[in-house]
N, C-alpha and C positions, 0 to 999 in steps of 0.2 A: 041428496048425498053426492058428493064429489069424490070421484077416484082418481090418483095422480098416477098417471107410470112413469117412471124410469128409464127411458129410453135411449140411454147409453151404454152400461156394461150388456145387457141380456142380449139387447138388441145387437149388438155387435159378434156378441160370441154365437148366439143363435145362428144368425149367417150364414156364420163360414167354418162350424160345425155342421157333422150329419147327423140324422136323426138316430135319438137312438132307441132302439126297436125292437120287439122280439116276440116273431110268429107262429103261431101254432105250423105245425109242418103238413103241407096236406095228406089227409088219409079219411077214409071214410067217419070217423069217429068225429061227429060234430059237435061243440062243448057249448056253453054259455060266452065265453071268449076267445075270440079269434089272436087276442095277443097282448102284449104291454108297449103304453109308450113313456116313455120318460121324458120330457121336455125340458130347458133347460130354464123357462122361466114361465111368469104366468099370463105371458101378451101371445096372444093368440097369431094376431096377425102377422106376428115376425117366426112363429114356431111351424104354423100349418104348411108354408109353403117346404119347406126341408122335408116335412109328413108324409106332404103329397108326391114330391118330389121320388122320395126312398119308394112309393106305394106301387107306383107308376109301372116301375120297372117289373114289380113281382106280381101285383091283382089288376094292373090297370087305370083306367084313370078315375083319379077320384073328383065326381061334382059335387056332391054337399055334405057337409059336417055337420052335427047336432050336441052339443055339450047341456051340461046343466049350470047355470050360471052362478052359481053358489060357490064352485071354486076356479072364477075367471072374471076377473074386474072391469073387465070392459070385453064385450061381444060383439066385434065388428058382423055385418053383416052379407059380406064381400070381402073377398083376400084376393089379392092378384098372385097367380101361379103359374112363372112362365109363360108370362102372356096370353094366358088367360084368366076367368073370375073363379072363384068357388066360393059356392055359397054357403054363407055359415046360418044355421040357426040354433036357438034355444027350448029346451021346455023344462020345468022346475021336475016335473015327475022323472024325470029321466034321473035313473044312477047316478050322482057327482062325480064318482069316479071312473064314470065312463064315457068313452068318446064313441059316436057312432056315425061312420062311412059309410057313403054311398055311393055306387056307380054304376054310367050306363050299362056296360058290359060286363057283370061280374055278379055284382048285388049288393049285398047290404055285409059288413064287419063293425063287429065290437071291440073297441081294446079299451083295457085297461088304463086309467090314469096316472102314473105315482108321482107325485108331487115333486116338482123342482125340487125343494130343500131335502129331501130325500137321503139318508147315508148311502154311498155306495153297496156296503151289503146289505140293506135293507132292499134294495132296489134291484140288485142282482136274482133275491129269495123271489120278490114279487111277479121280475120279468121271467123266471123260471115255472110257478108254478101258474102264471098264464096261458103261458105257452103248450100247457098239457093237452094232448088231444082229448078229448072226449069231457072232460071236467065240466061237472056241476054247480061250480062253486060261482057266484058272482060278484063283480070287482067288490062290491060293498063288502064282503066276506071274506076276500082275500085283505083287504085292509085294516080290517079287525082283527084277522090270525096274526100277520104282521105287526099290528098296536100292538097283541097280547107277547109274540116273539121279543121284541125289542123292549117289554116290560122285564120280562125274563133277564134275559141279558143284563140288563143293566142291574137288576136285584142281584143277580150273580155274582158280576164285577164290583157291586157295594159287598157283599159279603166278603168278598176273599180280600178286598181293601180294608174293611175292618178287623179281619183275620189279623192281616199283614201290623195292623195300625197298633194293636191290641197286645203286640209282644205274640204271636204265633208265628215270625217269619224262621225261618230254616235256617239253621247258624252250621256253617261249618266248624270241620273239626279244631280251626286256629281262632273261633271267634267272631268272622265275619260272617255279615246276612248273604244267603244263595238264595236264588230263583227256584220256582220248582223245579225249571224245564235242564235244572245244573245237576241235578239229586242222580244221583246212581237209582237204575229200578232195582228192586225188591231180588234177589235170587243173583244180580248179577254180579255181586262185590264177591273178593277172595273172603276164604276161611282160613 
C-alpha cells in the first residue's frame, strides 16, 4: 500500500502555528492522561516538532514518542527538533488515540489525540475533559463520549430543523416567522 501526503497546506500551517495543547495542572492527583493534543494535520513529522517544542518549556525535554499507527500514515522514525533528533516509535497495542512522551528528566506523559478534522467544540469538550486531574477515563473513552455527544447534537439540530421545516416555526403577531431566541419568556409580557 502507498500512502501520499500533502505537503503543502498542513505542512505550512503546521510551522508557524503553536501547538495546541492542554495540560492536566500539576497536583498530586494522578489520572490516566496527562493532557490533550490537537494537531493540525496527520504528518507527524511537521506536527512533533511544535509538540516538543511547547513541552520543553513546561515538563522538559522530550526524547521519544510512541503513537499507534492506525491513525498516522506514515511513522517517520526521527524528527529533527531544534537541532536535535527525536525519536519516534510505533506499537499497534497502544491506544490510537493516544500519544505517549518520554523524557530524560521528568518520565513518561500520555495525551490524548483529537483528530485534525476535529470541530472546534468538539475539541475544546475533549481538551477540557483531559485535562482533569485525577480522571480514570482513557482517551479511547473520552472519544467515544464525544462520538455519542456529537450524535446528540446533531439529532437535536435534526429535530428542531424538522420542527421548524414542518410548519412549527413561531409566527409573530403580523405574520412573520421569529427565532426562538426573539419570543418574549413566559411571565414576562404585560397584562
Amino acid at each position: 500500500m502507498t500512502t501520499n501526503l500533502d505537503r503543502t497546506g498542513p505542512r505550512d500551517l503546521a510551522a508557524k502555528l503553536p501547538a495546541r495543547l492542554s495540560l492536566t495542572p500539576k497536583t498530586t492527583l494522578a489520572g490516566r492522561l496527562d493532557g490533550a493534543w490537537w494537531p493540525y494535520s496527520r504528518d507527524l513529522e511537521t506536527e512533533l516538532p511544535a509538540l516538543a517544542a511547547a513541552l520543553d518549556e513546561t515538563w522538559g525535554r522530550v526524547t521519544r514518542v510512541t503513537v499507534n499507527p492506525a491513525r498516522w500514515p506514515v511513522v517517520p522514525h526521527t524528527v529533527a527538533v531544534a537541532g536535535r533528533t527525536l525519536h519516534v516509535g510505533w506499537f499497534t497495542e497502544q491506544d490510537p488515540d493516544k500519544l505517549i512522551l518520554l523524557s530524560y528528566t521528568v518520565g513518561r506523559w500520555d495525551l490524548l489525540v483529537i483528530p485534525p478534522e476535529t470541530e472546534p467544540a468538539a475539541s475544546a469538550r475533549l481538551m477540557a475533559a483531559a485535562a482533569i486531574p485525577g480522571s480514570v477515563l482513557a482517551a479511547g473513552v473520552l472519544m467515544a463520549n464525544e462520538a455519542a455527544i456529537g450524535r446528540g447534537v446533531r439529532d437535536a439540530q435534526r429535530q428542531e430543523a424538522g420542527w421548524e421545516d414542518e410548519g412549527g416555526a413561531c409566527m409573530s403577531p403580523f405574520g412573520n416567522r421569529m427565532s426562538r431566541t426573539a419570543q418574549p419568556l413566559p411571565g414576562n409580557g404585560r397584562r
